[in-house]
N, C-alpha and C positions, 0 to 999 in steps of 0.2 A: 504224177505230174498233172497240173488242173491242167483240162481243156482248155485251146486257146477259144473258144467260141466263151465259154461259161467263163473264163478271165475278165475277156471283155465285154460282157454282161455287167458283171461283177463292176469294172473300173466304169461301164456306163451307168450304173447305181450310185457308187462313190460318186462321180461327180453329178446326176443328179442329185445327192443329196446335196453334194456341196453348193451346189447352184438355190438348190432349197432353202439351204441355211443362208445362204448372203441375203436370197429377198426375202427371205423371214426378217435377216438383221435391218435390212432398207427399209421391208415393212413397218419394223416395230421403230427404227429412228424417225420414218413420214409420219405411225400415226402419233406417236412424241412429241412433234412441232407440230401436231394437227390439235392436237390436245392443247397445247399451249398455247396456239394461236387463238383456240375458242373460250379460253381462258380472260381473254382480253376483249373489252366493251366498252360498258361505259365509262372505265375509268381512262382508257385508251383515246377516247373519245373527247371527253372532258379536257387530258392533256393537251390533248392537239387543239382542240377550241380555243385555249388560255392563250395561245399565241395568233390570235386574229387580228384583223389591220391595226385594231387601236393598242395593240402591244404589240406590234412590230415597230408601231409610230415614237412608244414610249421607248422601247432596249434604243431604239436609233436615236432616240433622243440623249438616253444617257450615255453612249457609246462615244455619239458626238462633241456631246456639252463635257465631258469628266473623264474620256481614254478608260484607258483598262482599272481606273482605281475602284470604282464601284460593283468590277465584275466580280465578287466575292458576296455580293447581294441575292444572286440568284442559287449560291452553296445554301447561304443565311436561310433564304424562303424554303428548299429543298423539304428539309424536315415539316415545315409547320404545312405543306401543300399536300404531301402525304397524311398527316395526321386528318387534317380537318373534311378532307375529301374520301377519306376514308370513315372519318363519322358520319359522313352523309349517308354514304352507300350503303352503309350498315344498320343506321335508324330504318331506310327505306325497305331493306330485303329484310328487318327481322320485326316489322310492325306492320309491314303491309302496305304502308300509306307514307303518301310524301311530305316532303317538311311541312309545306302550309297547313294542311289538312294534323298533323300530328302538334300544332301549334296552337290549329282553331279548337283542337281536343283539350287539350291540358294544361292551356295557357288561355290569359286574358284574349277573348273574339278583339278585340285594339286593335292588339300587340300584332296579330296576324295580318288585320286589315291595312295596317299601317306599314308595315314590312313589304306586304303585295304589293301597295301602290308606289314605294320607292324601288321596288326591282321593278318593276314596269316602266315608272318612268329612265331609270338607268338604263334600262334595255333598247328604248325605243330610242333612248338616242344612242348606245351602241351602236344599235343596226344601220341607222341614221352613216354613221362615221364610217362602219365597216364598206357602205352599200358605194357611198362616196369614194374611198378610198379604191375600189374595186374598180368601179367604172374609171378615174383615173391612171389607174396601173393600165388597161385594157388600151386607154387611150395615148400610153406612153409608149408601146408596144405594139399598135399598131393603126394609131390614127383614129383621129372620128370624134362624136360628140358624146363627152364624159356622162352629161345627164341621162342620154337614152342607155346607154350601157349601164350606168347604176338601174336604172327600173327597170332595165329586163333582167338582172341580176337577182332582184327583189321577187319578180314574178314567176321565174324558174326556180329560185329557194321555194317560194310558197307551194306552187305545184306540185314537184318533187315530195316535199312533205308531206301534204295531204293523200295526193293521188297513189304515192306508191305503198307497196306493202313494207308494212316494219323493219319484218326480213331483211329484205332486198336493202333496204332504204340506209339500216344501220352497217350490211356488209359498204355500199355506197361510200359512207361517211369515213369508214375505217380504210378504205383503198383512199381517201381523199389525203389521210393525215401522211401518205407519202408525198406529200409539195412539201411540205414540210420539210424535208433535203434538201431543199433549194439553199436554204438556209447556210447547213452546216455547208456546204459543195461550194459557196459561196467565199467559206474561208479559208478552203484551197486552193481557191484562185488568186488570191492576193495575197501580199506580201507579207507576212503577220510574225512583227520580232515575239515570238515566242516566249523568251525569260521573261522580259515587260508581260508579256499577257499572262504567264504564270504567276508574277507577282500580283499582279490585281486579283485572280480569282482566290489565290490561298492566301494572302498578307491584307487581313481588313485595314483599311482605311479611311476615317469620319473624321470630315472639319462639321463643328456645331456648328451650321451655316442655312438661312434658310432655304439656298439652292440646294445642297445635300439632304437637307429634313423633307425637301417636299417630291427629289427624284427618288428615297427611298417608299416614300409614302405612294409614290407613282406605279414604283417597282411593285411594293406589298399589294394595293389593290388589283394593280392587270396579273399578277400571279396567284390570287386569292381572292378570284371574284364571287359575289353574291349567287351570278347565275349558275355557276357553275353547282354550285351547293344541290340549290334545286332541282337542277339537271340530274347529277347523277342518283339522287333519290329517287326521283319521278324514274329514271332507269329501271332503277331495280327491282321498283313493282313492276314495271313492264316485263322484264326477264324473268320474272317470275309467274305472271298470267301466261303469259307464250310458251311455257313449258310445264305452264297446269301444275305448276307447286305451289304449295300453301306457304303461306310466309315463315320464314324462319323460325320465329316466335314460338310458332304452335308445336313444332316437332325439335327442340332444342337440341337432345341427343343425335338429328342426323343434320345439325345446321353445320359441323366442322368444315365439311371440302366447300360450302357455298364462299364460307367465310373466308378460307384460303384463298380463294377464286377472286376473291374480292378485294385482297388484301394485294395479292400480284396483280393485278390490272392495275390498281391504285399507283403501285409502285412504280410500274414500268411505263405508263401512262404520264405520270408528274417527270418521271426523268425524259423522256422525251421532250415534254414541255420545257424543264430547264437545260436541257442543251441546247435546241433551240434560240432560246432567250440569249443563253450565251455565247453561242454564233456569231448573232445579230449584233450583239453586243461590240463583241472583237474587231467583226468585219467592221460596221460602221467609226470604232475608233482607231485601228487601223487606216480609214482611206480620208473618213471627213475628219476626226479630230486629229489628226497627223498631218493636216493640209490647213487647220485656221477653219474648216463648215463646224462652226461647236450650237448653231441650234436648230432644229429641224423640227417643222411643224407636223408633216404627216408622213406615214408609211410612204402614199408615191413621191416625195419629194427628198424619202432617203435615198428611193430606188434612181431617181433621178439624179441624186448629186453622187453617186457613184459613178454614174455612165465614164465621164471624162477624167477621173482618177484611178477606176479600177478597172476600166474597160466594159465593151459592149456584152460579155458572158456574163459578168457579174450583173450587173444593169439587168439585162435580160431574166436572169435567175433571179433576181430582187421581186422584180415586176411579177412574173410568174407566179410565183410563191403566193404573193398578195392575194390574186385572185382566188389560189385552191386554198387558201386558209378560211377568204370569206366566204365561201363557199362552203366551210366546213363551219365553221361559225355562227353565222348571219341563222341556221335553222338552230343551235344548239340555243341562242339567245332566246330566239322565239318560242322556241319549244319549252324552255323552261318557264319564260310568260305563260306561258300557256299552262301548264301543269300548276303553276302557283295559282292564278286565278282561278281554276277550275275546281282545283280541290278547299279553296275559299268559299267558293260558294258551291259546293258540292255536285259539279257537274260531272256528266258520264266524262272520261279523260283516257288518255292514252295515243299514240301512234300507229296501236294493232288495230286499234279500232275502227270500222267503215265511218269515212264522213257522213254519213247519214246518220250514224249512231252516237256520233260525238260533234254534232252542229257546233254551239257554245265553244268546245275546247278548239276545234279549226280554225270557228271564225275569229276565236282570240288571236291565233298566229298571225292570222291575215292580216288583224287588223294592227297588229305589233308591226310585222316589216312594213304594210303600207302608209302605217302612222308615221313608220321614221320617214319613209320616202318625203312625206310633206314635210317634214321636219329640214330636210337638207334643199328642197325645193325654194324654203321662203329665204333660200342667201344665206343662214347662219355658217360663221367659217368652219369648218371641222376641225380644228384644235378647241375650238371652245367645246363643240360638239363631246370630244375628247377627255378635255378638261373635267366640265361636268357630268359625266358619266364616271369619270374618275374618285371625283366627289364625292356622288351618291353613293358610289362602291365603297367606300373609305366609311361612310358614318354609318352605315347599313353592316357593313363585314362584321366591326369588331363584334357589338351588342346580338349578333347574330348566332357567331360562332359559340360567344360563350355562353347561347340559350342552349345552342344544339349540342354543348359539352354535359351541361347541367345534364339535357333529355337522352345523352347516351349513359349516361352514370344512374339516372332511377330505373330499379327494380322494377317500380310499376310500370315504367312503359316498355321498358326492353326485358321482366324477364330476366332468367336465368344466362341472360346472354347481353348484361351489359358490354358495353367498351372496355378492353382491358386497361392497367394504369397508366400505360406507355402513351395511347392514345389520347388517355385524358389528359395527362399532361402537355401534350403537342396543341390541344387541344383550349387545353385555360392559356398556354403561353403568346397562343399565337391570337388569341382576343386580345391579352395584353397589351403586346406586342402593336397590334396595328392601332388602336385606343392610345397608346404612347407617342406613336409615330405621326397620328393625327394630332394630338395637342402640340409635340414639337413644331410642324409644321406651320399651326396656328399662334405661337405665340415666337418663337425663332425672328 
């Protein structure tokens, strides 16, 4: 017969191991979703940006003006926001260098100069509308005067940028993209006939009309913007100085898991983005287009024609939202100004970098948010603000996209590691696509 003492030794083993093996099992599911979550950057990043004030302004706008028949717009973009953002990220982490600079290379010095200076001006007055819209929301929520709250908005974006470490600053960014729920939380607070809103996202529906050709064309550019392009390329040379790897390029046989890496951020990043959008969508054609509000000029004046339809939570979480977007935003705008100028004219560049090491590329930020600040200071309304930002993104995207299709398909610049067909495809359609949707517009 075992001893009773060495029995229970014995069952105090068993269950230390047992104990062993669950937080082995905890351990290895924490470091799992710890792996996953470092997974996610700039394409995480990039999604949550795409939905800043002046596209919360635009889904509220279609939400408003059209009910649920256009929410099958944001399925429509899904594919082409994955593909084209995904060619970004990939030119950038497997050449080293960001679009400008891989443009100013192997393309007409023009073509580059001219690209820079129409995302800069789209930018500045992006920021312009975001910075506006923010100090509004602020002022809806709690009183006070909109203009001093936009320019401290403007002046805490810039600081934050320059002053903090990359690190710190891109974890920052990525805690931000949770306002982001405001959104969706939004449309569990109201009333939302369901079948009706299922039929608009899965049952397309287009009248050839010029109000549908130019709210698609609205849709396509705030979910397919210029800076964003930029953005996540300028990224992924960053991510890849910060972690002392050589660009993909050079060592093709061990680029597979970057490329993964990049491929699920992409993914998970754009579908955040379009739920979001679809949210936004529901909620506001749910409360204003179901009550007669069918046109809305800005993000605060969505959040505001909610209050007395959908109540003070929804309002609240409207308002809210606004602010942590442009907040997440308003640098991701400037920041890409800033990496396209910089590598135009071939300045030291990056966010890891000490401002003393990268003067030129800072003071570009600076001078982007402080340029829009005077932009909204001298009276212009912010739907024009809006408008043409919208514009510029519209004649810029297509010609843009289908350079950076071209530059992911040759050999010479990508190597043994061009874009697969799948990409390229998402990639020629969605130049297309937005080139199509722009002359509809214009001639409709």
């Amino acid at each position: 017969m075992m001893d009773p003492v060495r029995q229970t030794g014995l069952l105090g083993e068993d269950g230390d191991s047992g104990k062993q093996e669950r937080r082995s099992s905890t351990t290895s599911r924490e470091q799992h979703g710890d792996s996953f979550l470092r997974k996610l950057g700039a394409g995480l990043i990039s999604g949550a940006a795409d939905d800043d004030p002046s596209g919360i302004a635009t889904y509220s706008q279609v939400g408003a003006q059209f009910g649920f028949s256009l929410g099958w717009t944001v399925l429509f973009c899904y594919p082409f926001m994955v593909g084209v953002q995904g060619l970004s990220a990939r030119i950038g982490a497997v050449t080293g260098q960001g679009l400008a600079r891989n443009l100013r290379r192997h393309y007409p010095a023009s073509l580059a100069r001219v690209a820079t200076l129409m995302l800069l001006i789209a930018n500045v007055i992006n920021i312009g509308a975001d910075l506006a819209a923010m100090g509004a929301a602020l002022r809806l929520l709690v009183g006070g005067p909109q203009l001093v709250y936009a320019v401290l908005f403007g002046i805490v974006c810039v600081l934050l940028e320059i002053f903090v470490r990359y690190r710190r600053y891109a974890m920052f960014l990525k805690w931000l993209t949770l306002s982001l729920f405001a959104y969706v939380a939004v449309v569990f607070v109201v009333d939302v006939p369901w079948m009706d809103a299922a039929r608009g996202v899965f049952i397309p529906s287009f009248t050839f009309g010029g109000e549908q050709a130019m709210a698609l064309v609205a849709v396509l550019g705030t979910t397919i913007s210029p800076y964003l392009l930029f953005w996540q390329a300028g990224q992924e040379v960053e991510e890849l100085g910060r972690r002392h790897h050589p660009r993909l390029g050079a060592n093709p046989q061990a680029a597979e898991p970057e490329l993964v890496r990049i491929e699920i951020d992409t993914v998970v990043g754009m579908a955040l983005s379009g739920l979001v959008a679809l949210s936004i969508m529901i909620a506001t054609a749910t409360t204003l287009h179901a009550n007669g509000t069918t046109h809305i000029e800005t993000s605060a004046q969505a959040a505001e024609a909610l209050q007395p339809i959908a109540g003070n939570v929804a309002f609240a979480l409207f308002a809210a939202g606004i602010i942590g977007t442009g907040m997440l935003a308003v640098p991701v705008l400037a920041g890409s100004a800033a990496y396209a100028v910089a590598e135009l004219f071939q300045w030291t560049e990056g966010l890891d970098r000490a401002p003393r090491r990268a003067k030129a590329f800072y003071g570009t930020i600076a001078l982007a948010t402080f340029g829009s600040v005077a932009v909204f200071l001298v009276g212009v309304d912010p739907f024009l603000l809006l408008y043409w930002s919208a514009v510029i993104n519209g004649v810029l995207a297509g010609p843009l996209i289908a350079i950076m299709t071209m530059m992911a398909a040759n050999r010479r610049i990508m190597g043994q590691l061009k874009a697969p067909w799948w990409m390229l495809v998402l990639g020629g359609t969605t130049a297309i696509v937005m080139v199509s949707a722009t002359a509809a517009m214009l001639l409709l």
